[in-house]
C-alpha positions as CSV (number, residue, x, y, z in Angstrom):
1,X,-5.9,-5.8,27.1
2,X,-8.2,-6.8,24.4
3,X,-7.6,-3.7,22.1
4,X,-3.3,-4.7,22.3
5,X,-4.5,-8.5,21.8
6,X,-5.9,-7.4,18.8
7,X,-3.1,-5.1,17.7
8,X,-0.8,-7.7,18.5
9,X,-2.8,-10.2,15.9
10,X,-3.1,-7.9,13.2
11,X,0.8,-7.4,13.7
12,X,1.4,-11.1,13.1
13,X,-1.5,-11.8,10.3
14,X,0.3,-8.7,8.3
15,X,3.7,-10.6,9.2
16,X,2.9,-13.7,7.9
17,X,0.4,-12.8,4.5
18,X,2.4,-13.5,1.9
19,X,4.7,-10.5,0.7
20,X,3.8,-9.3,-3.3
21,X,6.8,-9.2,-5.1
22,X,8.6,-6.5,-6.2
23,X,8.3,-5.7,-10.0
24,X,11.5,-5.1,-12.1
25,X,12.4,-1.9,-13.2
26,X,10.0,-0.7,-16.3
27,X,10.7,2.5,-18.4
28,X,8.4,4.0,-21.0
29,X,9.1,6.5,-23.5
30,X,5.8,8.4,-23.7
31,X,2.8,8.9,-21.3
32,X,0.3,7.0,-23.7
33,X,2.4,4.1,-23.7
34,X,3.0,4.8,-20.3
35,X,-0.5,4.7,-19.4
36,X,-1.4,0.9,-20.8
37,X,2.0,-0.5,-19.2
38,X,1.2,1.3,-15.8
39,X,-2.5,-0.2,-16.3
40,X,-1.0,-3.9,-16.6
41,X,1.8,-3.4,-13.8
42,X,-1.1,-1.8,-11.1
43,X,-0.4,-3.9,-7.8
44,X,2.9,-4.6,-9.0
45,X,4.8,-1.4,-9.4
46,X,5.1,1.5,-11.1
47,X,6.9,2.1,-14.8
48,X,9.1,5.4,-15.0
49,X,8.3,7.8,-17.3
50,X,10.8,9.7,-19.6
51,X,8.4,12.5,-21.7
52,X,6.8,14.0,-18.5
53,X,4.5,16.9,-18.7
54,X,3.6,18.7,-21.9
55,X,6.6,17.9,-23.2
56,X,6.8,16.3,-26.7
57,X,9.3,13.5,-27.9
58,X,9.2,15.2,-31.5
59,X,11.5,17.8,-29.7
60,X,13.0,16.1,-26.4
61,X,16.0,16.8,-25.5
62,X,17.1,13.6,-22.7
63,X,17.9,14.7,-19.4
64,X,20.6,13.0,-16.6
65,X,17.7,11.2,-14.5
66,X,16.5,9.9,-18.0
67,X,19.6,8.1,-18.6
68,X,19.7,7.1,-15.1
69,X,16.3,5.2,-15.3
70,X,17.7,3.4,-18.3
71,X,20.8,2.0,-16.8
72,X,18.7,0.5,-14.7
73,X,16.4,-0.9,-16.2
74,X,15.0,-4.0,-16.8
75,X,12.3,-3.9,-19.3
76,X,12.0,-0.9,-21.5
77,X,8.8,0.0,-23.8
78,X,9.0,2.5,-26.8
79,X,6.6,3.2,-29.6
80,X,9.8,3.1,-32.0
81,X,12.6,5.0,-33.8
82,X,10.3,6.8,-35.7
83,X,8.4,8.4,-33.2
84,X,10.9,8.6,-30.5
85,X,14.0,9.6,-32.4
86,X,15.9,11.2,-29.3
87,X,16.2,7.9,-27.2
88,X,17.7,5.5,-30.6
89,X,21.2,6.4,-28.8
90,X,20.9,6.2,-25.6
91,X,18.7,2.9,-25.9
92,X,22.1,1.5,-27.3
93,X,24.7,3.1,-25.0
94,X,22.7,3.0,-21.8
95,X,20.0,-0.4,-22.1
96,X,22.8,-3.1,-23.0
97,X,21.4,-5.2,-20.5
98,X,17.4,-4.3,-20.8
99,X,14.9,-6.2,-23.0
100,X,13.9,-3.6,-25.6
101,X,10.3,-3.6,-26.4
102,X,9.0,-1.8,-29.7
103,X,5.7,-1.4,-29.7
104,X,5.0,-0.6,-33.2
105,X,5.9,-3.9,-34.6
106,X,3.4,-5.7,-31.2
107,X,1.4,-8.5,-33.2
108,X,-1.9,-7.4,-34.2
109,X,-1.2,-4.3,-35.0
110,X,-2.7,-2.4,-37.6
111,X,-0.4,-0.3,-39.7
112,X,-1.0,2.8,-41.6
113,X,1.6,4.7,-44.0
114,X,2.1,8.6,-44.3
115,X,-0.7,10.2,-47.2
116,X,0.8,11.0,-50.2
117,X,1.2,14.4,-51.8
118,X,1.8,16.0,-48.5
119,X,-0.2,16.2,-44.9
120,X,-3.1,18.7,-46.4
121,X,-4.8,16.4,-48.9
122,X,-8.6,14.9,-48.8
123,X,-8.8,11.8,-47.0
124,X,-10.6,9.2,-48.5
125,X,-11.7,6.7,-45.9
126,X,-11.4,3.5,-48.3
127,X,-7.7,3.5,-48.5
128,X,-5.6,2.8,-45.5
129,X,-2.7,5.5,-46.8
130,X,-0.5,5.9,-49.1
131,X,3.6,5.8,-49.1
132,X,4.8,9.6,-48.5
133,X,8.4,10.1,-51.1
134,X,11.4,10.0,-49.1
135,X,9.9,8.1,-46.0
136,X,11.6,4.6,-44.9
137,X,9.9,1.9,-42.6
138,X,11.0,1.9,-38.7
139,X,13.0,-1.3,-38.1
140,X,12.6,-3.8,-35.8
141,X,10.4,-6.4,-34.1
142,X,8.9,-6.6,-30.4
143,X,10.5,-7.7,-27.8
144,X,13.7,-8.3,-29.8
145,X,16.8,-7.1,-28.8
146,X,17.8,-3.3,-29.3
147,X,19.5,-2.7,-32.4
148,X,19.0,-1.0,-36.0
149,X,20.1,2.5,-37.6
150,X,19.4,5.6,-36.4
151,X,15.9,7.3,-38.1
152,X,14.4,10.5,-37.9
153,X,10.7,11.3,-37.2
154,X,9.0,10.9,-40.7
155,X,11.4,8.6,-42.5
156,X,9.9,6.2,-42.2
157,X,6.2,5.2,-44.5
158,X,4.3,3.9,-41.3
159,X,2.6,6.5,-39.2
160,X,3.5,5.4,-35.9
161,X,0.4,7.6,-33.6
162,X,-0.8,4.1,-33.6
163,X,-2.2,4.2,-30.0
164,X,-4.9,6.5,-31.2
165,X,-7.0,3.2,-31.7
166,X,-8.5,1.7,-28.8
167,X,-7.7,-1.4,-31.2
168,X,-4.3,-0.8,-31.2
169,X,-4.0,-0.3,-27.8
170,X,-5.1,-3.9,-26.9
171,X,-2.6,-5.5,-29.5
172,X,-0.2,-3.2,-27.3
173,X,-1.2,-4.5,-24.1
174,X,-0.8,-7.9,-24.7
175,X,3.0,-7.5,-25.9
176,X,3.7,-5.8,-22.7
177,X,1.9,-8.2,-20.6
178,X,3.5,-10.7,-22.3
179,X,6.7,-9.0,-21.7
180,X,6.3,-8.4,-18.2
181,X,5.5,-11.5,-17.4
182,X,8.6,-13.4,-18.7
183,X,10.6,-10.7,-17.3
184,X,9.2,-11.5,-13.4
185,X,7.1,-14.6,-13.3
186,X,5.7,-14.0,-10.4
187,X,3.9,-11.8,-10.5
188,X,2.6,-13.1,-14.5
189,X,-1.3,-14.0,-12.7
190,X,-1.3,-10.4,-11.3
191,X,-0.4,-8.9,-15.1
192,X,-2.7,-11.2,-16.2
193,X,-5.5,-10.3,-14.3
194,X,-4.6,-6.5,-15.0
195,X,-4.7,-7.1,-18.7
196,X,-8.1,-8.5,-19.1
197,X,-9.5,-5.4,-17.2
198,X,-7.4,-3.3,-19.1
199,X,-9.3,-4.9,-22.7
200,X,-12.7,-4.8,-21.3
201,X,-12.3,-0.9,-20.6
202,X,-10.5,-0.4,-24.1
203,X,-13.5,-2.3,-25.5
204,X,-16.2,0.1,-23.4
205,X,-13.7,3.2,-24.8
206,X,-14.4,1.9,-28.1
207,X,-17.9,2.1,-28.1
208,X,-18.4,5.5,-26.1
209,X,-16.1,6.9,-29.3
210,X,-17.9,5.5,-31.6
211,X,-21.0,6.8,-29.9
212,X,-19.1,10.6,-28.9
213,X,-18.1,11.4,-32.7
214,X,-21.3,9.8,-34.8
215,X,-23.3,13.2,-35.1
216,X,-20.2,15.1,-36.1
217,X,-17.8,12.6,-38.5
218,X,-18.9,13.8,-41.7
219,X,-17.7,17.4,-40.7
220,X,-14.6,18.1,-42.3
221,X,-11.6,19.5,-39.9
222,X,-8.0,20.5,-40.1
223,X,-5.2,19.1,-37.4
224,X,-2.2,21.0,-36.7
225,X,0.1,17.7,-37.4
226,X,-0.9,14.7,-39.0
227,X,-1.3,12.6,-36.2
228,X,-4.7,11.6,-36.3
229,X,-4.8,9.4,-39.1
230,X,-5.7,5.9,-36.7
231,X,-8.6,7.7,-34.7
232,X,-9.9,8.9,-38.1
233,X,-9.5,5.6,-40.0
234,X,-11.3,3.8,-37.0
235,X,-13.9,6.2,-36.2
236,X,-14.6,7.1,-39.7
237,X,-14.1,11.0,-38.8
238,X,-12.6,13.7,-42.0
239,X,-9.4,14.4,-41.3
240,X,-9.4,17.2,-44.5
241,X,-5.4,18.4,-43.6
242,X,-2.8,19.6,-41.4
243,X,-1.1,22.9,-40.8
244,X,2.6,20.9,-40.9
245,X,3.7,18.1,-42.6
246,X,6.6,17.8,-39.2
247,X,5.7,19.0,-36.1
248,X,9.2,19.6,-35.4
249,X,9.4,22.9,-38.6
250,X,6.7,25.5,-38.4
251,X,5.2,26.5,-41.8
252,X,6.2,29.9,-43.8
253,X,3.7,31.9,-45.1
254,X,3.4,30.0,-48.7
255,X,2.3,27.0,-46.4
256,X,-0.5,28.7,-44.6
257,X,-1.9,31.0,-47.6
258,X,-2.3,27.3,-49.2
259,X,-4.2,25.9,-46.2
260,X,-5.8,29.2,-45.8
261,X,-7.5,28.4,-49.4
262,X,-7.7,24.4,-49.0
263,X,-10.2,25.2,-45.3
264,X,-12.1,27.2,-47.8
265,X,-12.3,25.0,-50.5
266,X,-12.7,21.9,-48.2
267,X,-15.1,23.6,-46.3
268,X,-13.5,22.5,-43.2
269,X,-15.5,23.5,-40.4
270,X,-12.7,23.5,-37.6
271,X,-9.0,23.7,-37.5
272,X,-7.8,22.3,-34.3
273,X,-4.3,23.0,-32.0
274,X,-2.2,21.2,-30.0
275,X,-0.9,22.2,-26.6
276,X,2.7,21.3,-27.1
277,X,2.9,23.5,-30.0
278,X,2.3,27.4,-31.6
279,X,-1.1,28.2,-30.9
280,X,-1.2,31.5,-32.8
281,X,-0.9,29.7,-36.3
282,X,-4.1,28.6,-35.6
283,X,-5.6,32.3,-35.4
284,X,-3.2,33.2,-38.4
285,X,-4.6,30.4,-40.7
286,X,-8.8,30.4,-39.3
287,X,-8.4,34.5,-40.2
288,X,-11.5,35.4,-42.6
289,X,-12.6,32.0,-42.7
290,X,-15.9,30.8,-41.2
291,X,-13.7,28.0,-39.2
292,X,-13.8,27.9,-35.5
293,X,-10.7,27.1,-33.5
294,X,-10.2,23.8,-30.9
295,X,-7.4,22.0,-29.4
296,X,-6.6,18.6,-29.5
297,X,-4.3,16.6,-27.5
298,X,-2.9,13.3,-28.7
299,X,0.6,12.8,-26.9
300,X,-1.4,14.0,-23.8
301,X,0.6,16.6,-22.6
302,X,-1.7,18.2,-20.5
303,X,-2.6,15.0,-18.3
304,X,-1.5,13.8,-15.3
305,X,0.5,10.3,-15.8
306,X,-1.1,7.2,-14.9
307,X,-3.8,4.0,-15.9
308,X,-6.5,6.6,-16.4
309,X,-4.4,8.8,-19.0
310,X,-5.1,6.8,-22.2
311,X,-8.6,6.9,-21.1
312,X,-9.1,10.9,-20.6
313,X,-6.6,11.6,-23.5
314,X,-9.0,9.3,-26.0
315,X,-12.1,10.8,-24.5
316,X,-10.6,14.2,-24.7
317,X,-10.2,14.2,-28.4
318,X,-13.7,12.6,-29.0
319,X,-15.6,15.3,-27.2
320,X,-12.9,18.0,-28.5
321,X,-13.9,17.0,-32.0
322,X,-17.9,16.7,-31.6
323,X,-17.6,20.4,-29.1
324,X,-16.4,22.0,-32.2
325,X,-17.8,20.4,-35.0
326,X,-21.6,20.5,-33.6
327,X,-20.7,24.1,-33.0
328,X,-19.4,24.8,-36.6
329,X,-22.0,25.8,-39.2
């Protein structure tokens, strides 16, 4: 008799606790982005995600579900028309009735344009970039409501891999919290909440970076895109080059002879991959120089989605660089 009492007493305390509310319906473009909204929303619900797996939104193509996910949703979070050129349309046919949230323009942000002279150039670390010829700014302004001209990756002069500073990060976070929370009130204490644990573990992050790449950051390296440019500029790392100036066209063999004699002359001491992309260039460009090979992975296509994504995929890159860079002579 006791043990059903008890049942019988949970049963009602469970019935009468207060019921959480649900959350609205949240889509992010990318699994970076993905991972600081799903960070704020924990204990709420969970954000739908449209780049899954290793795939890249320099070369997505949408798919049905995709478009489903937009119709309905509420609140949708991009990085911008830059970056994610595939969903400009289909934010404007299919999100009508969503708040559109671009995350490039989140105050606080710190904004970096393309290098000039092309992708493989010396970096110096005094200057914050330099306007690229034919690039054109992404439009827009958080949390306003969707609508500007269609733009390709790199026409625009900001580099928009701005997640790749913890820094960053945080001014992203607080734009979606404060998003989120005007979107459902109540459940704004629980996002909150979420929010000031999310900045003191981008804070720690930012020190254990700092910490990771300090032996290694005056060792020059070569990246397979220029992406990189906000972990460099914040952790004071030499970016010498990249392989492509657009991830989306592979180089011809002009291009690589040139970075072929730029790792020598830079004495760049790795060249480094991505896993959404041609490895074998790699190979072809390190041939008969005393570079060694590693692979970085900045859109983290090889991680599983979640809070803990931005976290591992910062991390990764950090000991990726000092792996190969201690190892290099």
């Amino acid at each position: 008799m006791k043990s059903t009492s008890a049942l019988l007493f949970a049963s009602t305390m469970l019935l009468a606790a207060p019921a959480v509310a649900a959350g609205p319906d949240v889509v992010v473009s990318i699994k970076p982005i993905h991972s600081l909204v799903a960070s704020i929303m924990q204990g709420v619900g969970e954000p739908s995600l449209i780049v899954e797996g290793a795939a890249s939104p320099h070369t997505y193509n949408m798919k049905p579900s995709n478009a489903s996910a937009l119709q309905a949703a509420k609140v949708v979070f991009w990085v911008g028309p830059g970056l994610e050129a595939f969903l400009d349309k289909p934010l404007d046919a299919l999100s009508s009735g969503a708040k559109v949230v671009e995350l490039s323009e989140a105050p606080g942000i710190e904004k970096l344009k393309f290098r000039e002279g092309g992708a493989f150039e010396a970096h110096d670390h005094g200057e914050e970039g330099h306007g690229e010829e034919g690039h054109k700014d992404a439009e827009g302004e958080a949390g306003h409501d969707h609508g500007h001209d269609h733009h390709d990756h790199g026409h625009g002069d900001t580099d928009l891999h701005m997640w790749l500073d913890p820094m960053n990060a945080k001014a992203m976070a607080a734009e979606i919290e404060k998003t989120l929370a005007a979107a459902d009130p109540d459940n704004a204490t629980a996002y909150k909440a979420n929010l000031d644990a999310l900045n003191k573990r981008l804070d720690a992050l930012d020190a254990k970076l700092t910490e990771t790449v300090a032996p290694v950051k005056d060792k020059p390296f070569v990246v397979f895109h220029d992406a990189y440019q906000y972990f460099e500029h914040r952790y004071k790392v030499r970016v010498a080059g990249s392989i492509t100036v657009s991830p989306e066209v592979l180089p011809g063999a002009d291009r690589v002879s040139q970075i072929h004699a730029k790792i020598r002359e830079l004495g760049a001491t790795c060249v480094f991959a991505e896993p959404q992309f041609e490895p074998k260039l790699i190979n072809v460009v390190i041939e008969g120089t005393p570079a060694k090979s590693g692979t970085l992975d900045p859109e983290a296509g090889t991680l599983d989605a979640g809070p803990d994504l931005y976290f591992q995929m910062m991390e990764g890159i950090g000991t990726s660089l000092k792996t190969c860079l201690s190892s290099a002579s």
